[in-house]
C-alpha positions in Angstrom: 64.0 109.7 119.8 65.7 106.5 119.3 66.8 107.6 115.2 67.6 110.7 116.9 70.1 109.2 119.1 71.8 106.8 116.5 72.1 109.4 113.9 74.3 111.4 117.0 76.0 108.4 117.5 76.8 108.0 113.6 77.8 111.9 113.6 80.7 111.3 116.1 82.0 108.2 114.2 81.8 109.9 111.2 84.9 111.8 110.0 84.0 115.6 109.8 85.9 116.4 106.5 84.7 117.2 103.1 84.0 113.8 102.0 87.3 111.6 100.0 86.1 109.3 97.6 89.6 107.6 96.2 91.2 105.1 98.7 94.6 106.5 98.7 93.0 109.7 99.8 91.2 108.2 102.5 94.0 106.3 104.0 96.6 109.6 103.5 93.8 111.0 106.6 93.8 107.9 108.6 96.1 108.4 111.5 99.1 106.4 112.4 97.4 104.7 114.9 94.3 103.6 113.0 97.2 102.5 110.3 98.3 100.5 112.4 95.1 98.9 113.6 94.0 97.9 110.3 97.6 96.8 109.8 97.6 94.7 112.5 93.5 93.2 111.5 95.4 92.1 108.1 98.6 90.5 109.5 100.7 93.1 107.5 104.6 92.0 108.3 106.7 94.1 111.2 103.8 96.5 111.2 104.6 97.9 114.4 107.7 99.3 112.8 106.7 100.4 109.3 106.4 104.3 108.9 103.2 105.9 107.1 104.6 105.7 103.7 104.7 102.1 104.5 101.6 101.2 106.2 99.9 102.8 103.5 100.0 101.0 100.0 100.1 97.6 102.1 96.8 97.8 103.5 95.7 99.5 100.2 96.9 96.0 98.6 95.0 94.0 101.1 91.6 96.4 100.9 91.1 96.5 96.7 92.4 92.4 97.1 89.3 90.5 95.1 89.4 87.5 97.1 89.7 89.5 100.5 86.8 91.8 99.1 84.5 88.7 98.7 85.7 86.6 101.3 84.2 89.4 103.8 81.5 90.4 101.5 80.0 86.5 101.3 79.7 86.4 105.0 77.4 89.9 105.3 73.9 89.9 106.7 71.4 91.1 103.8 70.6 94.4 105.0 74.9 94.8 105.6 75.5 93.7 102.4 71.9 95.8 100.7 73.3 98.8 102.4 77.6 98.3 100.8 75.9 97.9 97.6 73.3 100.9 97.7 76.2 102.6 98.7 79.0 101.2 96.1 76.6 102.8 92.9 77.3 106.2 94.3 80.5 108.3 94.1 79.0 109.2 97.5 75.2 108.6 99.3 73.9 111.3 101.5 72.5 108.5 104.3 70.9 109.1 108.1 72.7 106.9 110.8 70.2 103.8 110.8 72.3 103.3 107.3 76.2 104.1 108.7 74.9 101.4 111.6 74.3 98.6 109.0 77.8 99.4 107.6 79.6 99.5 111.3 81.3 96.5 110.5 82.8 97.3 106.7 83.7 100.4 107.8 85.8 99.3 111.0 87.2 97.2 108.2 87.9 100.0 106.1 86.1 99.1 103.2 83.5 102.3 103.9 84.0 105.6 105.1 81.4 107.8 106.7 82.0 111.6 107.0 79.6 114.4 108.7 79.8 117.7 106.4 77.9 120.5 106.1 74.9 119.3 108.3 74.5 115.6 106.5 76.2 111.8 106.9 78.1 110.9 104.1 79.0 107.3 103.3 81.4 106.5 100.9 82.8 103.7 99.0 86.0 104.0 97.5 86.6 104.1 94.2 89.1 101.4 93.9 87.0 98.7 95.9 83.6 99.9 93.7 85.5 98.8 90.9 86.8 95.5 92.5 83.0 94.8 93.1 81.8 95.9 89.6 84.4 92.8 88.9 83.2 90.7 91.3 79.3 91.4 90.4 80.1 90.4 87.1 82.1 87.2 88.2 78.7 86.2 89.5 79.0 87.1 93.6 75.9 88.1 93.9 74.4 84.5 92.7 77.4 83.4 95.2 76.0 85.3 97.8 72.3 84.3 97.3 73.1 80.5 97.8 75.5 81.5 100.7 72.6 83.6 102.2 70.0 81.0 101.8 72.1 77.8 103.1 73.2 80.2 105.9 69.2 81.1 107.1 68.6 77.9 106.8 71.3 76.6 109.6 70.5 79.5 111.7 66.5 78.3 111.6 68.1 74.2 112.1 70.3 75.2 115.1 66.9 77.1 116.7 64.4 74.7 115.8 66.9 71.3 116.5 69.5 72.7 119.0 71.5 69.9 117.5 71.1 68.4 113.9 73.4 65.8 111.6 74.8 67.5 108.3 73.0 64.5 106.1 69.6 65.2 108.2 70.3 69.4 107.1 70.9 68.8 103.6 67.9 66.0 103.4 65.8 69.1 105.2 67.1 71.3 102.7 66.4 69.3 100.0 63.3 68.5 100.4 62.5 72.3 100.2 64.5 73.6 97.1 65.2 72.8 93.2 68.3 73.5 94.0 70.2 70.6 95.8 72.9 70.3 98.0 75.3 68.1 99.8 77.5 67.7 102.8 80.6 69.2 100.7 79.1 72.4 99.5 76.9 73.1 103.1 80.8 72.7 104.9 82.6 74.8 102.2 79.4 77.4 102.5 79.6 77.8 106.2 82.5 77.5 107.4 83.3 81.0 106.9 80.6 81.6 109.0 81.4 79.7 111.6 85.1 81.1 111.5 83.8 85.0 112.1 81.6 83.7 115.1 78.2 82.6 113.6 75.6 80.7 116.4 76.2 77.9 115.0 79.1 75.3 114.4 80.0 72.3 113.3 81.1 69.3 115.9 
């Protein structure tokens, strides 16, 4: 009963189209409104004022951006960022709603779109930002993301265990526990992003 009921929910956030695989074809559906949401998410200049035409290729700049594709990426939960990249091998995966809920948060970004057609959810990402993370992949994100991810668990499981712990006490924690060191430096640089998108933890 309860996949039952989020695979309705996914079915009315879903677009109900034949699915678009290209960005540009994606944002041509987008309504002004939505434009302008995303417009407004990315800071885009005088957006309140810019027609279609215009809204268009400047969030289409700002969505196949490398750095803003890996800034967001980095700060994904694993099965978010499992499900983007299960998702990013196909020109488009046939997917129940349990799956279009792990990418909630992509798609509001536009990053993935989800479509309901001929009986099945569709998710879909486009083409231009598969190939911006073919580039990224090979750059070596997902190494990025591992030691991102593991530094990450392991201040979620300080802050729950301590309530309140020093940075140098973290990192001798830390460690103590992998081949891999670290240091006050990299754990800030690391989490910070975190932190910035509303993580339960922070740094006083």
């Amino acid at each position: 009963a309860v996949l039952a009921e989020i695979n309705e929910i996914a079915k009315k956030q879903a677009t109900h189209s034949i699915p678009k695989t290209t960005l540009s074809e994606i944002l041509a559906e987008k309504s002004l409104t939505r434009l302008r949401e995303l417009a407004r998410m990315y800071k885009v200049s005088r957006y309140t004022r810019l027609s279609r035409e215009e809204l268009v290729p400047a969030i289409f700049r700002k969505l196949t951006d490398m750095e803003f594709l890996e800034s967001i990426l980095i700060i994904t939960d694993a099965e978010m960022f499992s499900a983007f990249s299960m998702v990013a091998q196909k020109e488009q995966l046939v997917c129940d709603g349990v799956t279009c809920a792990k990418l909630d948060f992509l798609q509001a970004l536009g990053l993935v779109q989800t479509y309901f057609h001929e009986d099945k959810l569709i998710a879909v990402v486009p083409q231009e930002i598969q190939e911006v993370f073919r580039t990224l992949s090979e750059a070596g994100f997902v190494v990025r993301k591992e030691r991102t991810d593991i530094l990450h668990n392991y201040a979620c499981a300080a802050v729950n265990l301590y309530g309140v712990i020093s940075q140098n006490d973290f990192v001798a924690i830390f460690n103590t526990q992998n081949a891999k060191k670290t240091d006050v430096d990299e754990v800030f640089q690391i989490l910070m992003p975190h932190i910035m998108m509303d993580s339960n933890y922070c740094f006083w």
